[in-house]
PyMOL Python script that loads the backbone (N, CA, C, O; Angstrom):
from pymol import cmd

cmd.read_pdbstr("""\
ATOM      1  N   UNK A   1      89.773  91.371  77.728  1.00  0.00           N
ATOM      2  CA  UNK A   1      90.362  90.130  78.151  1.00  0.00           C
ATOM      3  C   UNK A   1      90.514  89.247  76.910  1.00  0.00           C
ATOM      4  O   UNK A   1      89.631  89.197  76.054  1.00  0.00           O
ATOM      5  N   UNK A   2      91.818  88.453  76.821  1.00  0.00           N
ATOM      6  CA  UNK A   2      92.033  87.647  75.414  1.00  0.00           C
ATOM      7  C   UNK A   2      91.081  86.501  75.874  1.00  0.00           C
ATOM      8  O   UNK A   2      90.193  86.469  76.726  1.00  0.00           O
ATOM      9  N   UNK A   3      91.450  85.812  75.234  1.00  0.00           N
ATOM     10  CA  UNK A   3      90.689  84.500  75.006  1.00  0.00           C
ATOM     11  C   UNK A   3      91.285  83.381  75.591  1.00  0.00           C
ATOM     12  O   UNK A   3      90.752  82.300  75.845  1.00  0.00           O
ATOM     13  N   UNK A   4      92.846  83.860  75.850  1.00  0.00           N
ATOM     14  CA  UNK A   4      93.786  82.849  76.508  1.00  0.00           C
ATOM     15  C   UNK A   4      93.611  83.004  77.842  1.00  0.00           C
ATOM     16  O   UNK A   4      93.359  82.037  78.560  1.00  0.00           O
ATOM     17  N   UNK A   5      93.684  83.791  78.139  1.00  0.00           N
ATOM     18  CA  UNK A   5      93.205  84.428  79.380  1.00  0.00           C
ATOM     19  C   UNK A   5      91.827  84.472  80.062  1.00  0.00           C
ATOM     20  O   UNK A   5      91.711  84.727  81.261  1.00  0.00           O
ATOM     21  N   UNK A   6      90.777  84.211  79.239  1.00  0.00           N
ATOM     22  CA  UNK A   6      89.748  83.737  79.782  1.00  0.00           C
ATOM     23  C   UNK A   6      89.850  82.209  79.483  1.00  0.00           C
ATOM     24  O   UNK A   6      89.005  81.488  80.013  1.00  0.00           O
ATOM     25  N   UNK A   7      90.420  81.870  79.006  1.00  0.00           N
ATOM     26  CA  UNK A   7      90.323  79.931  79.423  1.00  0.00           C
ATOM     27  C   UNK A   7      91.153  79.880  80.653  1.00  0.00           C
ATOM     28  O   UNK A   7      90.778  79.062  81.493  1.00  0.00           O
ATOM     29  N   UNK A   8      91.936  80.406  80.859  1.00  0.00           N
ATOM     30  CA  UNK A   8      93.155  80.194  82.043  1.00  0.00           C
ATOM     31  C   UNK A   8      92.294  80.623  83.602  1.00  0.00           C
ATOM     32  O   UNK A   8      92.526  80.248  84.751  1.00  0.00           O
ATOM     33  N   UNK A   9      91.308  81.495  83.091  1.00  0.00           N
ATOM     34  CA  UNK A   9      90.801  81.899  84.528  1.00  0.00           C
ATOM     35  C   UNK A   9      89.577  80.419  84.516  1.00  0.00           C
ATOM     36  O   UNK A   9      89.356  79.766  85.536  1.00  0.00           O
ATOM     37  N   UNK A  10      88.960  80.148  83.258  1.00  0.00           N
ATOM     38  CA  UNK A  10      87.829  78.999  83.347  1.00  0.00           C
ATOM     39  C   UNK A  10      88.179  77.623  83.795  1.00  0.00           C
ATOM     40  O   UNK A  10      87.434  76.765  84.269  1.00  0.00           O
ATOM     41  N   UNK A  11      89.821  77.569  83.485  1.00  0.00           N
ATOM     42  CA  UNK A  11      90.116  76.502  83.612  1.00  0.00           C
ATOM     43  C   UNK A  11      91.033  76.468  85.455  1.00  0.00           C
ATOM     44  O   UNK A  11      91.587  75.509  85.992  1.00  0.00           O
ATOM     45  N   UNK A  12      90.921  77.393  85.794  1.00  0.00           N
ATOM     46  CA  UNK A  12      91.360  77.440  87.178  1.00  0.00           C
ATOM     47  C   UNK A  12      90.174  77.463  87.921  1.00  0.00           C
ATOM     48  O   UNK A  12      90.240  76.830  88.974  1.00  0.00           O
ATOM     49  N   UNK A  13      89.145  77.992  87.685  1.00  0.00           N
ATOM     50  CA  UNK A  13      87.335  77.946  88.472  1.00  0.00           C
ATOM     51  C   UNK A  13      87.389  76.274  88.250  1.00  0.00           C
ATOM     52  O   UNK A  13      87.445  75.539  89.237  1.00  0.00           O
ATOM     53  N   UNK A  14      87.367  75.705  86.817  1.00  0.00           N
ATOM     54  CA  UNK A  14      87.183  74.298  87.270  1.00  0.00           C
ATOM     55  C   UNK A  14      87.606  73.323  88.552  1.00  0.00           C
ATOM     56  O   UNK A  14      87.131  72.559  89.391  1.00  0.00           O
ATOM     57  N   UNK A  15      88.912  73.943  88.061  1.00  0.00           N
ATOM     58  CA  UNK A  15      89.972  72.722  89.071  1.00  0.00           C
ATOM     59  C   UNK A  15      90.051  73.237  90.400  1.00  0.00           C
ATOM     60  O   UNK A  15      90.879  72.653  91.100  1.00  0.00           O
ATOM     61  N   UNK A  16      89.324  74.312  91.030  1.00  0.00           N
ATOM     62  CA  UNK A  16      88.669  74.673  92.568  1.00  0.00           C
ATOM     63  C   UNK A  16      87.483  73.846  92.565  1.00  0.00           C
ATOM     64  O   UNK A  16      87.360  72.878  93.315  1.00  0.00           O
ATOM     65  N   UNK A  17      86.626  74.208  91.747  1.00  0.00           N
ATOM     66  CA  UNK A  17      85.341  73.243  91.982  1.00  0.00           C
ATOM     67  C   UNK A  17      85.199  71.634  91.900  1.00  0.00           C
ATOM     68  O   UNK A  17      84.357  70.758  92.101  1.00  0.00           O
ATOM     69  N   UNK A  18      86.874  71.822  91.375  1.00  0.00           N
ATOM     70  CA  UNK A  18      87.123  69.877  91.782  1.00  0.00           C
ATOM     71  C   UNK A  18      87.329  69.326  92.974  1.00  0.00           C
ATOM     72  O   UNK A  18      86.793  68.370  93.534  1.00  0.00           O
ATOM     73  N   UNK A  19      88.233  70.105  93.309  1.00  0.00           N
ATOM     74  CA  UNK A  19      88.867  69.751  94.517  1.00  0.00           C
ATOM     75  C   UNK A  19      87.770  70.622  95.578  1.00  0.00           C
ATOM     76  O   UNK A  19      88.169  70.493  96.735  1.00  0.00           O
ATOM     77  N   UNK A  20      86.929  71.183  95.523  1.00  0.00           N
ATOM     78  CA  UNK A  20      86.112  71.235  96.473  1.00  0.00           C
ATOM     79  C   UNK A  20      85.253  70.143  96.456  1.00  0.00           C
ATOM     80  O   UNK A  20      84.776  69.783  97.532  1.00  0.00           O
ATOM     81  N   UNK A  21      84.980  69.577  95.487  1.00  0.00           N
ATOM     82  CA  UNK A  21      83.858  68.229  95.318  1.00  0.00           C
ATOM     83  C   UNK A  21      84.369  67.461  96.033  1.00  0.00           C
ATOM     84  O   UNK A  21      83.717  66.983  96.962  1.00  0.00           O
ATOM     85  N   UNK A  22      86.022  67.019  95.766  1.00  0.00           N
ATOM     86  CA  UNK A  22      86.661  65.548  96.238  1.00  0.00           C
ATOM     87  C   UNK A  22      87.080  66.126  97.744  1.00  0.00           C
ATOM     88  O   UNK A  22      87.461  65.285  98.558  1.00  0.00           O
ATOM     89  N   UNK A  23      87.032  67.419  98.121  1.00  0.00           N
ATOM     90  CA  UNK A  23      87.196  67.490  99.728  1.00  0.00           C
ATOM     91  C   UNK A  23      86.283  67.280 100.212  1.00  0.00           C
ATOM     92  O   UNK A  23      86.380  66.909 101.382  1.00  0.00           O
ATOM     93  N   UNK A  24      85.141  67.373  99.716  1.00  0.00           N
ATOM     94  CA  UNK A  24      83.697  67.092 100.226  1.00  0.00           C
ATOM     95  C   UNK A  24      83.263  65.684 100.084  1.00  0.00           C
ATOM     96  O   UNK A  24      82.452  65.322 100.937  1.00  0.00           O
ATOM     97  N   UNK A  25      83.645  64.741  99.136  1.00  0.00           N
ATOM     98  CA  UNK A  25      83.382  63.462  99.725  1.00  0.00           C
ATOM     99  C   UNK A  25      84.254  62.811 100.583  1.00  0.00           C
ATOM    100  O   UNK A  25      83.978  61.808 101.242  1.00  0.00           O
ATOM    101  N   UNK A  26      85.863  63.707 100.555  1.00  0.00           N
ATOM    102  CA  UNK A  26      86.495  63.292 101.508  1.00  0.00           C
ATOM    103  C   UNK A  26      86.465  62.979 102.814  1.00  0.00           C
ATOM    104  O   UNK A  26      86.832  62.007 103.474  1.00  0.00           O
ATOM    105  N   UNK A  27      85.618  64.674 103.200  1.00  0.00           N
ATOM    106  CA  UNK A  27      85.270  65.078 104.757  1.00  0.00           C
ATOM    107  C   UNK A  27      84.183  64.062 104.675  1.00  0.00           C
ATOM    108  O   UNK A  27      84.136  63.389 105.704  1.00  0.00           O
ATOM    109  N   UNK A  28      83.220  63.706 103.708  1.00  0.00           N
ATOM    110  CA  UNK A  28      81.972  62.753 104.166  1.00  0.00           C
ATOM    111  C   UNK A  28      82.393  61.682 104.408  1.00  0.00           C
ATOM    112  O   UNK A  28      81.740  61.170 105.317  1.00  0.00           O
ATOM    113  N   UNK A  29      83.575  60.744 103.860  1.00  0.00           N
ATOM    114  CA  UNK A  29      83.600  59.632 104.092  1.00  0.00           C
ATOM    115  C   UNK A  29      84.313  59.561 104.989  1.00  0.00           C
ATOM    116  O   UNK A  29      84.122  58.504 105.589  1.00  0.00           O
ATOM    117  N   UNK A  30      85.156  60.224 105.468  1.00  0.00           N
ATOM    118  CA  UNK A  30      85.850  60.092 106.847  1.00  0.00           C
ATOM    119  C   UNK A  30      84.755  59.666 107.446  1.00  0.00           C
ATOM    120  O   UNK A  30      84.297  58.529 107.566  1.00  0.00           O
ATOM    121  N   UNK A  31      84.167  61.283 108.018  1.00  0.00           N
ATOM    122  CA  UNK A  31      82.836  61.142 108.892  1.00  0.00           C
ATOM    123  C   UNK A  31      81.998  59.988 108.630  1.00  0.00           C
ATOM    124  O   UNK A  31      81.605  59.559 109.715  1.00  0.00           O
ATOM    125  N   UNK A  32      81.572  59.328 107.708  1.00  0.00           N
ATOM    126  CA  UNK A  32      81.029  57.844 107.818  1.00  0.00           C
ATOM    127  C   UNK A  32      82.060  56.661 108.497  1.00  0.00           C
ATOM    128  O   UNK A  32      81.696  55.585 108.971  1.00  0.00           O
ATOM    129  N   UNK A  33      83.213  57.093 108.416  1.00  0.00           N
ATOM    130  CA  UNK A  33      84.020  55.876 109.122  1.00  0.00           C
ATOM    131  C   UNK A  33      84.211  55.944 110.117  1.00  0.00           C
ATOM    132  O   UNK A  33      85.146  55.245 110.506  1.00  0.00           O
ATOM    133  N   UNK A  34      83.471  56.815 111.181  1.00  0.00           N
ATOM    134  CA  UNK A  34      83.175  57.333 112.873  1.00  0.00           C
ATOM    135  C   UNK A  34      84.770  58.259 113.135  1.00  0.00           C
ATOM    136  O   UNK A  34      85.591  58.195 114.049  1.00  0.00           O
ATOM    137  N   UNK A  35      84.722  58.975 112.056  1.00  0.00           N
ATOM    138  CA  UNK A  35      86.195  60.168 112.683  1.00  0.00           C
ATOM    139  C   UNK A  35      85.336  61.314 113.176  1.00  0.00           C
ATOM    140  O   UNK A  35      84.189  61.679 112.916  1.00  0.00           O
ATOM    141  N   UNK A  36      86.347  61.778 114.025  1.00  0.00           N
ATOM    142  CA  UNK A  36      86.176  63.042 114.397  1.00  0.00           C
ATOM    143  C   UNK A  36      85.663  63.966 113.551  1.00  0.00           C
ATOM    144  O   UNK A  36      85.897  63.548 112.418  1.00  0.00           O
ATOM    145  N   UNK A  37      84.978  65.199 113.484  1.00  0.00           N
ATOM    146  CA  UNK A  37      84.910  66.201 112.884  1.00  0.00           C
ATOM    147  C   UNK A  37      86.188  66.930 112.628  1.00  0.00           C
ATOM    148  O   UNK A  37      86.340  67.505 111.550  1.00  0.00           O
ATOM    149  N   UNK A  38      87.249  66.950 113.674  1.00  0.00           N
ATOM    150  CA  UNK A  38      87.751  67.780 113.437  1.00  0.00           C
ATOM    151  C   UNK A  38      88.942  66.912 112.522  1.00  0.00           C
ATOM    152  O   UNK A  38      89.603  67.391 111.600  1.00  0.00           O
ATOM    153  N   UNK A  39      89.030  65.335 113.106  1.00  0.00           N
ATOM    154  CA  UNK A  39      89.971  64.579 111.870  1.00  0.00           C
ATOM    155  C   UNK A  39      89.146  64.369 110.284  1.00  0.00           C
ATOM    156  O   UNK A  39      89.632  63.966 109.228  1.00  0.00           O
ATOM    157  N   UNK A  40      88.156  64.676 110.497  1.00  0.00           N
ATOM    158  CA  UNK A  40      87.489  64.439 108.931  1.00  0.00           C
ATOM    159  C   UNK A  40      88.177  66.185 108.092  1.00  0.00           C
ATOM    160  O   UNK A  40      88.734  66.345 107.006  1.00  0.00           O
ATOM    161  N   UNK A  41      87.828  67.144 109.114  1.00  0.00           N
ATOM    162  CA  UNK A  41      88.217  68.318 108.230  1.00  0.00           C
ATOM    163  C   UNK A  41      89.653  68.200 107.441  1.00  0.00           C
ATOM    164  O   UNK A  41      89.998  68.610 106.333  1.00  0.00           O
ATOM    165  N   UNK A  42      90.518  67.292 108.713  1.00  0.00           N
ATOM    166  CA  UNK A  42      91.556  67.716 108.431  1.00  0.00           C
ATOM    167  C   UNK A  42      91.688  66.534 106.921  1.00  0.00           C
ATOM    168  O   UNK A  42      92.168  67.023 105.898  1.00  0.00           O
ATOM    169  N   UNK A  43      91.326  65.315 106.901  1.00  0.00           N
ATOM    170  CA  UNK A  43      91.281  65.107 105.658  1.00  0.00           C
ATOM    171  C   UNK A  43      90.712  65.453 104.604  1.00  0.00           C
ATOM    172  O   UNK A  43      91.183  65.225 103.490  1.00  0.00           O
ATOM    173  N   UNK A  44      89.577  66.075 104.825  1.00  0.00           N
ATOM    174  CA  UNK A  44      89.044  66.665 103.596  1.00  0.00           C
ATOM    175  C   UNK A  44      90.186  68.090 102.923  1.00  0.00           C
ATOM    176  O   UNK A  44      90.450  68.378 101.755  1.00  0.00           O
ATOM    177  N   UNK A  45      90.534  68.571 103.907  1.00  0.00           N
ATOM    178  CA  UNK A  45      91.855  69.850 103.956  1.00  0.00           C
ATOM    179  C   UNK A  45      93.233  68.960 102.938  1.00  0.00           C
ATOM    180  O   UNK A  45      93.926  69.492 102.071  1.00  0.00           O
ATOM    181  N   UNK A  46      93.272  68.034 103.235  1.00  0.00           N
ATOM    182  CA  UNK A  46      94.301  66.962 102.817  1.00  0.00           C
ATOM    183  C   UNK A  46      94.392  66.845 101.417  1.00  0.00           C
ATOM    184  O   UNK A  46      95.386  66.970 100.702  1.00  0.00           O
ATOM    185  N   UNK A  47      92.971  66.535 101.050  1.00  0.00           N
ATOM    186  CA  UNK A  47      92.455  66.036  99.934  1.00  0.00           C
ATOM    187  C   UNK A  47      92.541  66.940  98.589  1.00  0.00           C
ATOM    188  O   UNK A  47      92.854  66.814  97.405  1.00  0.00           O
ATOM    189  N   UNK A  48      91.942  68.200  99.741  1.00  0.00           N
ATOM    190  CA  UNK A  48      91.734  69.495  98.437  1.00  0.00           C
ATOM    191  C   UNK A  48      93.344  70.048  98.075  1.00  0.00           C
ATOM    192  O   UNK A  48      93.841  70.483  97.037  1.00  0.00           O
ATOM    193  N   UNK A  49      93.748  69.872  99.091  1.00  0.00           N
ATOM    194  CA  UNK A  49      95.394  70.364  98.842  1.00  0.00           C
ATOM    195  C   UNK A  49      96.193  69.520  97.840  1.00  0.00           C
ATOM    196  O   UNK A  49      96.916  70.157  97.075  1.00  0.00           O
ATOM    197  N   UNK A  50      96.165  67.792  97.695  1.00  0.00           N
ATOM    198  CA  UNK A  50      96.403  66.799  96.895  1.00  0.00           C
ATOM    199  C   UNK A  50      95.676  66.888  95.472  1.00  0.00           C
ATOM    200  O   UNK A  50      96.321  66.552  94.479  1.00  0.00           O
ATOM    201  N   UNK A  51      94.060  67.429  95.311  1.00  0.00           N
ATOM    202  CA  UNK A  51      94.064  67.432  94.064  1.00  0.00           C
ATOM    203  C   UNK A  51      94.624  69.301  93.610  1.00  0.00           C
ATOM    204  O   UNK A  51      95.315  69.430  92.600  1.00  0.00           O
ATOM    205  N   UNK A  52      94.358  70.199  94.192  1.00  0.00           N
ATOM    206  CA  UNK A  52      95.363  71.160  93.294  1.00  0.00           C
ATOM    207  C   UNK A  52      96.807  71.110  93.409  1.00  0.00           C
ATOM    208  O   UNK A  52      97.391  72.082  92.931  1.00  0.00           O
ATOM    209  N   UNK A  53      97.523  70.193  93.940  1.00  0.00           N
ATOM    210  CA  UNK A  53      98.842  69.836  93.734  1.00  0.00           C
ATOM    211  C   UNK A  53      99.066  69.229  92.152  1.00  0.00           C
ATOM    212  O   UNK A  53      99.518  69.941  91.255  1.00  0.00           O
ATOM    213  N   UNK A  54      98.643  67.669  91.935  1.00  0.00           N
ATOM    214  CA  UNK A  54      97.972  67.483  90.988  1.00  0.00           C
ATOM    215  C   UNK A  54      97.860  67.763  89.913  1.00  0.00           C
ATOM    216  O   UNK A  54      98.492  67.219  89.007  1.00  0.00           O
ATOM    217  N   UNK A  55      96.798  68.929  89.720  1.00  0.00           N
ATOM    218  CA  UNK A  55      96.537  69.921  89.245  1.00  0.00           C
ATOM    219  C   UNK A  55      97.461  70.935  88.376  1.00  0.00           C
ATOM    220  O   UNK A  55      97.405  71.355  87.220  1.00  0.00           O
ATOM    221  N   UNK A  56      98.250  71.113  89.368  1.00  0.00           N
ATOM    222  CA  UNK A  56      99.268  71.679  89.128  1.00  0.00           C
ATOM    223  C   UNK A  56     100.291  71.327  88.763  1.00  0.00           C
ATOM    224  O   UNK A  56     100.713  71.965  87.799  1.00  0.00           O
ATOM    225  N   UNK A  57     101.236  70.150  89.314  1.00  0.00           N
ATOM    226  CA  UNK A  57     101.949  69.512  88.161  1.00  0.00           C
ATOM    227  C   UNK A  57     101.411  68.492  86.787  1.00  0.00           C
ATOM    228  O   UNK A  57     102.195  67.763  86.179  1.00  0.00           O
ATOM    229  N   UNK A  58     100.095  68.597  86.489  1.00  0.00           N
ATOM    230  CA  UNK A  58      99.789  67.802  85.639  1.00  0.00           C
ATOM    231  C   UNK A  58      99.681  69.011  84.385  1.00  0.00           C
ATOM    232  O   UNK A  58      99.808  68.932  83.163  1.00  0.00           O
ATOM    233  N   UNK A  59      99.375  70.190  85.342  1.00  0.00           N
ATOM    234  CA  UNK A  59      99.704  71.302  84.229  1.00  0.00           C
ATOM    235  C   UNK A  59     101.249  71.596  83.442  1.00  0.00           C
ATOM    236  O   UNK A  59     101.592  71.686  82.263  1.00  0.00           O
ATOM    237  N   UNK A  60     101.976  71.692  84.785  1.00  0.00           N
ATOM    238  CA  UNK A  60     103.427  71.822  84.636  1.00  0.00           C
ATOM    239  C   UNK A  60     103.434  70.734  82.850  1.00  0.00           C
ATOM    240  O   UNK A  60     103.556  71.059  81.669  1.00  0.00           O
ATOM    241  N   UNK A  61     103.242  69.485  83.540  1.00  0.00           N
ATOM    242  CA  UNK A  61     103.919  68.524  82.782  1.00  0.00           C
ATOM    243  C   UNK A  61     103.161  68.957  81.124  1.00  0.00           C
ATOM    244  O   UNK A  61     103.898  68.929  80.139  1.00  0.00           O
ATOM    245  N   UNK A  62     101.686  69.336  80.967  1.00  0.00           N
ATOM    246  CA  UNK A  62     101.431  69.386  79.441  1.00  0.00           C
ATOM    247  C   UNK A  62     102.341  70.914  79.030  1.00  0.00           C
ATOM    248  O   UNK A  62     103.263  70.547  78.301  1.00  0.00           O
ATOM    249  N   UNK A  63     102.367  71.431  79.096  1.00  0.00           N
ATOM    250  CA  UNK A  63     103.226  72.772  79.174  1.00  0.00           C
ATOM    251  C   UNK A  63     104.750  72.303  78.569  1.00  0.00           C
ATOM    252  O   UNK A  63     105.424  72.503  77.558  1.00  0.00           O
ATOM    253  N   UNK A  64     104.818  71.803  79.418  1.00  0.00           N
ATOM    254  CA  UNK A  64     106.787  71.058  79.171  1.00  0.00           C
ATOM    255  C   UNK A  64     106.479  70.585  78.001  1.00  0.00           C
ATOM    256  O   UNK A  64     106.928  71.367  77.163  1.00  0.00           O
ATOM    257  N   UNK A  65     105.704  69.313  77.282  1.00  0.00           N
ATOM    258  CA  UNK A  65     105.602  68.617  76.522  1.00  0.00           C
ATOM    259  C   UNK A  65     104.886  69.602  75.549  1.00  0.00           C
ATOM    260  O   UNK A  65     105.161  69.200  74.418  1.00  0.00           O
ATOM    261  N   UNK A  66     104.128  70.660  75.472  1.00  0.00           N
ATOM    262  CA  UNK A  66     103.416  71.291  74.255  1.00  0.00           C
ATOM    263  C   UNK A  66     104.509  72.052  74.202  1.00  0.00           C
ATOM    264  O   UNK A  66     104.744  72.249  73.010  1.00  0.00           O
ATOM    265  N   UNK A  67     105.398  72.648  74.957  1.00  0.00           N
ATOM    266  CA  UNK A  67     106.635  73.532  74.279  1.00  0.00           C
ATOM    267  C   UNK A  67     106.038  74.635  74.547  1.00  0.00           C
ATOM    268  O   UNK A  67     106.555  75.707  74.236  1.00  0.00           O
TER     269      UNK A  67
END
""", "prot")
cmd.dss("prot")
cmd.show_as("cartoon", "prot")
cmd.util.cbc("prot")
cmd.orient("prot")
């Protein structure tokens, strides 16, 4: 495995374990604001989908600009 290729896989483990963090205070703070379980999932579902969106065009965009 190159070296480019192991940052690309390290740097994709990160940005899951982000957006699992921020779905997880997502789903918590719903649920502190008396939602449903099943409306808290669905924002925490919301959340994780918004930061690897994100994610993903924030990649797009350094890519474009490093050439």
């Amino acid at each position: 495995m190159s070296d480019r290729t192991a940052m690309i896989v390290l740097a994709t483990a990160l940005i899951v374990v982000i957006a699992t963090l921020v779905a997880a205070g997502a789903g918590y703070l719903a649920r502190r604001d008396q939602s449903t379980y099943p409306a808290a999932v669905m924002r925490a579902a919301a959340a994780f989908a918004a930061t690897l969106t994100l994610a993903a065009v924030l990649t797009t965009a350094f890519v474009a600009v490093a050439g």
